[in-house]
N, C-alpha and C positions, 0 to 999 in steps of 0.2 A: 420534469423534462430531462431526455438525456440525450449525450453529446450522438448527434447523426452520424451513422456508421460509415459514411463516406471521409469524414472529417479524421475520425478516430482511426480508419486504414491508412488515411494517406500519412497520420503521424507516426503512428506503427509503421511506415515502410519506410518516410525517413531517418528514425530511429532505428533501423534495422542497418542502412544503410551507410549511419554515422560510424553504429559500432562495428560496422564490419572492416571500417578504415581502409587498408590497400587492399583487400580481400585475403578468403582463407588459406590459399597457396602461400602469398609472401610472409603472413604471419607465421606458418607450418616453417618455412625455410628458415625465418629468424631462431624457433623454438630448435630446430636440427642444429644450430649453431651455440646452443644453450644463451641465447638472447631472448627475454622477454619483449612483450609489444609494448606499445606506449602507455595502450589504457592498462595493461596490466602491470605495469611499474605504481602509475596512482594507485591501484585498489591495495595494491599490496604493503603501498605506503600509510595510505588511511585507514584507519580501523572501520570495519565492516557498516556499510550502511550511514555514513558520514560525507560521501564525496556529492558535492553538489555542480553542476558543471558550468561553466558560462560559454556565452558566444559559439554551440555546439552545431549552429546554420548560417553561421559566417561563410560568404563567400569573394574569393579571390576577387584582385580588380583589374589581373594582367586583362589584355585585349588581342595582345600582340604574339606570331608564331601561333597561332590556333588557339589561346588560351579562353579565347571567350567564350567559348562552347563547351571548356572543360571544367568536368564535376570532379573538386577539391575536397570530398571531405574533410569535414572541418578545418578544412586552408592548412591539412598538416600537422596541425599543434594543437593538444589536449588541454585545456586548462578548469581549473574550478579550487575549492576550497574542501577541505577534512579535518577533522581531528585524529591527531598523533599523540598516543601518551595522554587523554583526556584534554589537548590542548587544541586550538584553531590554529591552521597551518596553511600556506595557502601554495600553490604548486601548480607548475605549468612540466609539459613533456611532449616534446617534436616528435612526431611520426614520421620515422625514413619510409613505410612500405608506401607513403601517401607522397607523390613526385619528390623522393628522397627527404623528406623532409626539409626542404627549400623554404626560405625566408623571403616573405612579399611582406607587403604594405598591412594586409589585415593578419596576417600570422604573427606578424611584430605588433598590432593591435590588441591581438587577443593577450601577447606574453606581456604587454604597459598594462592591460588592466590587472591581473595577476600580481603586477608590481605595486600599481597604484592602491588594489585591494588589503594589499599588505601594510602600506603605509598609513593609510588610513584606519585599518584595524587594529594595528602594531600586531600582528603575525606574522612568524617566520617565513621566509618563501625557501622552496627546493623545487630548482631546476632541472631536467633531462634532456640535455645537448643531446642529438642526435639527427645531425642535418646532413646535408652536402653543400650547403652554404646559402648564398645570396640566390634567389631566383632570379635569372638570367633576363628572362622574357621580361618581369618588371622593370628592367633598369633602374635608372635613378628611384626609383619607387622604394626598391629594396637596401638601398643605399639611407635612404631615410629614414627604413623601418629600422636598420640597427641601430643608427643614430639617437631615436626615438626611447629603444633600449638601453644602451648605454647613458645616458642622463638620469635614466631616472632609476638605474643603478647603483647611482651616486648619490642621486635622492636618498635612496634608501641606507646608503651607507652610517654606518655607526647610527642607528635608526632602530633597525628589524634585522636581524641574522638575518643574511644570506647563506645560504649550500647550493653549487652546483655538484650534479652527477654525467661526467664526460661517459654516457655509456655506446656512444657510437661515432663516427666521422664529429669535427668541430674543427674547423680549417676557415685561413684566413681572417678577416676580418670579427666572424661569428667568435672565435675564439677571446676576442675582447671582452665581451660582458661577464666570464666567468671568472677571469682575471683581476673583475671588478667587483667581484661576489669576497667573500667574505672563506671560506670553506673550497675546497675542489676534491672531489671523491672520482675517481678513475677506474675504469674497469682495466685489469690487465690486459686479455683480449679483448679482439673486434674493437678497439678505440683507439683514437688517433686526435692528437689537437697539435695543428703547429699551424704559422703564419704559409711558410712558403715551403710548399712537400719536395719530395727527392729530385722530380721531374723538373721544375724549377730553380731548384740550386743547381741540376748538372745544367742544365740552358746558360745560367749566369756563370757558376766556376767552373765548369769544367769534371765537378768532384759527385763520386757517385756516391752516394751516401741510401742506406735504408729507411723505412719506415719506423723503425722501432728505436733510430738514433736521431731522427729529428724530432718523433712526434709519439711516441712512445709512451705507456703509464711509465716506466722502472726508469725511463731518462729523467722525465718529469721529475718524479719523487724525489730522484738521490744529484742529480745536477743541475736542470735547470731551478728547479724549487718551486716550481709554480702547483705541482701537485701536493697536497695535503695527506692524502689516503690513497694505498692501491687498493682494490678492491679485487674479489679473486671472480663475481660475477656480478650480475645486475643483483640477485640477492642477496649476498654480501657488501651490497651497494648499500643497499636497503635499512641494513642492520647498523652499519656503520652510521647512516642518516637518523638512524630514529637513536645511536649511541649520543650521538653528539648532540641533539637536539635535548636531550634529558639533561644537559649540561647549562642550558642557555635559557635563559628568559624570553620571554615573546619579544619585549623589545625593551627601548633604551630606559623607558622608564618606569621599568618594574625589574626589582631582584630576582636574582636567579633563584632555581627552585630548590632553596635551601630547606633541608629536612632537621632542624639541629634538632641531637641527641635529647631527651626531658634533665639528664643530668652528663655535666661532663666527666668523662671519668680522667683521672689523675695519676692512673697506675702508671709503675715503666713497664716498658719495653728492652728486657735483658737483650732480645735478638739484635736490636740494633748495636750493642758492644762487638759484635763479633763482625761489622764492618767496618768499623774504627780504623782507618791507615793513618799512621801521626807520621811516618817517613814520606817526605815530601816528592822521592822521588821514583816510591811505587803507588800504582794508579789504583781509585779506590770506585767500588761497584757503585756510582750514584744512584744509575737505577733501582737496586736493592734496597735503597736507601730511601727513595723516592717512595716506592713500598710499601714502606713499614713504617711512613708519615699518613697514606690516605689509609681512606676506609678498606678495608679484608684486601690489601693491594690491589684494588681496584681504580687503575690509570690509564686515559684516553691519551697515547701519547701523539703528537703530532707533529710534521713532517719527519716520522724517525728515520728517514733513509738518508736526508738530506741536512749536512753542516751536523754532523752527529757528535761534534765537542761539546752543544749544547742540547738540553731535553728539554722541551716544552710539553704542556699538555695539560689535561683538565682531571679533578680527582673531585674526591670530599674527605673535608675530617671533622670528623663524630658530627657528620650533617651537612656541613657546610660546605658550598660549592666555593672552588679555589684555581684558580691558573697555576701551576708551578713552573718558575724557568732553573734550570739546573746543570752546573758546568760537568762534563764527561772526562773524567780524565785518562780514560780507557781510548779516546779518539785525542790526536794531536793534545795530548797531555791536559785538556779540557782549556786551552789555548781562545781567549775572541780572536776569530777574524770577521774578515769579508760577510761569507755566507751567514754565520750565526750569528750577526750583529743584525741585519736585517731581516733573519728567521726572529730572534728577540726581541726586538723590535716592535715588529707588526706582530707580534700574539700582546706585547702589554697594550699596546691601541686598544686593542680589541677588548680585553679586559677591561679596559678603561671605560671604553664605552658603554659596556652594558654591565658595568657595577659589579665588577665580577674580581673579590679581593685577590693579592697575588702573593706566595710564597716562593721566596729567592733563595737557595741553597747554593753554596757558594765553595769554590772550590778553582780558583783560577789563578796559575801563574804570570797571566800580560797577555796582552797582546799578541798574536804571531808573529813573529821576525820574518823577515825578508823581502826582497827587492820587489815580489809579485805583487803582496798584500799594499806596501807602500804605493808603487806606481796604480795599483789597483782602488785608491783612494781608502787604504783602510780607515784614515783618518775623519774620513767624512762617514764612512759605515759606522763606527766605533761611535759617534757623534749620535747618532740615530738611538743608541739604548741608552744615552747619558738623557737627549731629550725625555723619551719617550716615560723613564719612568721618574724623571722631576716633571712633568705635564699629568700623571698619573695622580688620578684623586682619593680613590679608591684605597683600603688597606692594604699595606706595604708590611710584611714581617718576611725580616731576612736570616739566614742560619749560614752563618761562618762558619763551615764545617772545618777548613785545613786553610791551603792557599788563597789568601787576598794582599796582591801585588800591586805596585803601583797607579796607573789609571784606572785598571780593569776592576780595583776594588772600589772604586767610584761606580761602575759601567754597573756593578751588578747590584745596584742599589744600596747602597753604604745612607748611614742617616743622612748625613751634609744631603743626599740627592734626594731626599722626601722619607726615606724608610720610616714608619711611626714605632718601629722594634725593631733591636737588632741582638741576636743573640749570637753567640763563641760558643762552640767548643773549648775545652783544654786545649785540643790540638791545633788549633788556629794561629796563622799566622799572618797579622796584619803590619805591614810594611813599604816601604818606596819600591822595593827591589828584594828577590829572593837573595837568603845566605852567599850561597856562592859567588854571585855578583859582586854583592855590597862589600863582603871580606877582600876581595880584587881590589879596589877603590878605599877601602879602610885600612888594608893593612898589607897592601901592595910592595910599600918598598920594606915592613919590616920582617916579609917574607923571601923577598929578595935576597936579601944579608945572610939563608940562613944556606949555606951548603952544604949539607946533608940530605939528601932527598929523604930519608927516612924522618929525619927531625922534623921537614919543613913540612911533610903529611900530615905526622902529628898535629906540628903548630895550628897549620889549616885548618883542621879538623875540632883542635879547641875554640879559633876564632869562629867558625861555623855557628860551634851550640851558643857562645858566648852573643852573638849575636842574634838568633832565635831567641834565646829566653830573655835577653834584654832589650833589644830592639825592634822585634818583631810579636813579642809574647803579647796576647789579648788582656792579659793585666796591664798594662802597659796602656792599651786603647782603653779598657775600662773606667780607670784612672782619670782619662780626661774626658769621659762620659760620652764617646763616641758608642762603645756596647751599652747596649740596656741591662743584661746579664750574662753570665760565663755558665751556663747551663752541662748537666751531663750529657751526653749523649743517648741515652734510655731515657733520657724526660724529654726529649723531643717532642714529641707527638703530642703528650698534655701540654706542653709548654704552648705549641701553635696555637693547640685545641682554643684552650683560655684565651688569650690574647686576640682570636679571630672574635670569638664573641663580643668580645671587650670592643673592640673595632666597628664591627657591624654598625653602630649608631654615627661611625667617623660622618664627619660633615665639613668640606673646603673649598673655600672660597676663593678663585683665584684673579687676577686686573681683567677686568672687560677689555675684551678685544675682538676682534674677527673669529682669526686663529694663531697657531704658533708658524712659525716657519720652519719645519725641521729640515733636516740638512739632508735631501732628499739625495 
């Protein structure tokens, strides 16, 4: 027996109808704008012949302003499941050319089961914002639908990777759940996410302001920080989504997709001598550096526009997936404040959570000075990487490259704060306070006495070294078994190499409790 050809048109014509979404005009307008459609963001996300779809004759439940008579395809929003990278992924994406992409009661239904699928699968989820916000005509309905979203958001958190992709309008309220995501990838143009747009703040101040400085990718990324990646189009969107995903485990309770090498190799690495700065107060290439520890320099770095005294980002060595956080001393002398304490912060979370070991390169003179950072609560920011990597379970190996100063050689994971290794440099210097300072306060009045300025340079200048190699020198921390070892700097890499392996079985156990309270 086979299916009645009346049965079999009428599906074929609602399938015709699905996929035709706003129709072919709006999609032709998006493409003249080099904006992909919604369905075409999945397909190109999922490898060929993988995307399954759910809830594809969902229908809206507005009644009200004419909506009851109106045909919704697919209420707006694409959702279903694919394999990325041979892996199950599961991914929802807003259609604007379908009533802009507006959020009701069953378009926030289709994007919870999306969530829910994911939870219960432990699959990644990736998002594509691209709405005009709440649907109006629903009221409270659509009020409930984000609601609805945002919970299970946080469900999902520290759970299953979250990525969102801001590839079009995401204003007000809607902006929430991305915020909640895990990841944020931004298209340059055609995107926009902010709470309250330009029209809104001149109503309230008075102040006119553009779109691209409230709500902007290149604001996002480098000031507010809420952006992770600019992205230069929807496909580059894309690329960045399937980069980072190669990085991450499906979920909390499986390792990341470690390829270790069959043999580690132990060679040096001569290029690394020719970044070596042992002068404390010229500023040394980390990134270079960062480098020519991963694999063929092969580094995902993350928010690099934004708090850029710190690098964060994901690599591998000889296999092994690895978070690195890394002081800049090229930006504000590679200085913690504000911004980088709370970018460092929430990337070792993250790491934490989904078993993803962490290499700390170090290279930091304190804290920022000044009256901004202080009224600014640096104290409780600063507080944030102290928790975050003693709450850290996961393999901890840190590289003293130069400068570790007072608190901030705590912040960057010094052992006292969990590190299971800590290696030095030669050039390291571990201390309360850099030379110059401490020589101020050590040898203040008997510099005083000396009036000569020439002599007293001199003098200076001997208390300086005098203080480096004796009270600051990593023989000196070794001694009292704070360094694990005083390494070269060309055996870096092996040195990690080893030592992550060695790690990889780490196992700790910490007081049962709720959770921590970090000092939010």
């Amino acid at each position: 027996m086979t299916l009645d050809a009346k049965f079999r048109d009428r599906l074929h014509q609602r399938r015709k109808t699905i996929l035709a979404g706003g129709g072919e005009k709006k999609i032709k307008e998006r493409h003249e704008k080099g904006l992909l459609s919604a369905r075409e963001r999945l397909t190109m996300l999922f490898q060929p012949d993988t995307f399954q779809e759910y809830g594809a004759h969902i229908k809206h439940t507005g009644t009200a302003f004419g909506m009851a008579d109106k045909d919704i395809p697919e209420d707006a929003v694409i959702v279903g499941t694919g394999f990325v990278g041979g892996r199950q992924v599961s991914g929802f994406s807003q259609d604007f050319t379908v009533v802009a992409g507006t959020l009701g009661k069953m378009h926030a239904r289709k994007i919870c089961w999306a969530l829910e699928y994911a939870l219960k699968n432990g699959t990644p989820i990736v998002g594509f914002k691209d709405s005009g916000g709440a649907r109006i005509q629903e009221a409270v309905d659509a009020l409930s639908g984000y609601g609805d979203v945002f919970y299970r958001n946080v469900q999902l958190s520290g759970v299953v990777p979250q990525i969102a992709v801001i590839a079009g309008p995401c204003a007000g309220g809607a902006s929430y759940s991305p915020a909640l995501m895990d990841f944020i990838i931004m298209t340059r143009e055609n995107a926009q996410m902010f709470i309250t747009g330009p029209q809104v703040i001149k109503a309230v101040s008075g102040r006119d302001v553009g779109m691209d400085e409230v709500g902007g990718a290149n604001m996002h990324a480098s000031v507010s920080g809420n952006v992770h990646f600019v992205a230069e189009d929807d496909r580059h969107a894309l690329e960045i989504v399937k980069k980072l995903l190669s990085f991450l485990p499906n979920n909390n309770s499986e390792d990341p997709p470690h390829d270790p090498h069959p043999e580690i190799e132990m060679g040096e690495d001569e290029g690394m001598n020719a970044l070596v700065q042992s002068d404390p107060g010229e500023p040394m290439d980390m990134h270079a550096i960062v480098r020519r520890v991963v694999d063929a320099g092969d580094f995902l770095e993350i928010h690099a526009n934004f708090a850029r005294n710190l690098i964060i980002g994901f690599g591998r060595v000889q296999g092994i997936v690895v978070g690195v956080l890394a002081n800049n001393s090229m930006e504000r002398a590679g200085c913690l404040d504000i911004d980088s304490s709370d970018k460092g912060a929430r990337f070792i979370r993250f790491c934490n959570a989904f078993n993803i070991p962490i290499v700390t390169l170090v290279d930091v003179p304190g804290f920022l000075p000044g009256i901004e950072q202080e009224r600014g609560g640096i104290i409780r920011h600063g507080a944030k990487m102290l928790f975050s990597y003693a709450s850290a379970t996961v393999p901890k190996i840190t590289i003293v490259c130069r400068k570790a100063y007072g608190g901030s050689y705590l912040a960057m994971c010094s052992q006292e704060m969990g590190a299971d290794v800590v290696y030095a440099w030669p050039t390291a210097e571990i201390a309360v306070m850099g030379a110059d300072g401490a020589v101020n306060i050590l040898y203040g009045k008997e510099l005083k006495d000396i009036a000569d300025p020439k002599e007293k340079q001199e003098k200076r200048k001997q208390f300086v070294e005098e203080y480096r190699s004796e009270f600051a020198s990593p023989y000196l921390a070794a001694s009292k078994g704070y360094i694990t070892d005083i390494i070269e700097p060309e055996t870096t890499r092996s040195v990690v190499s080893m030592s992550l392996r060695k790690l990889l079985t780490k196992r700790e156990v910490r007081p049962p409790k709720k959770h921590g309270l970090i000092p939010l």
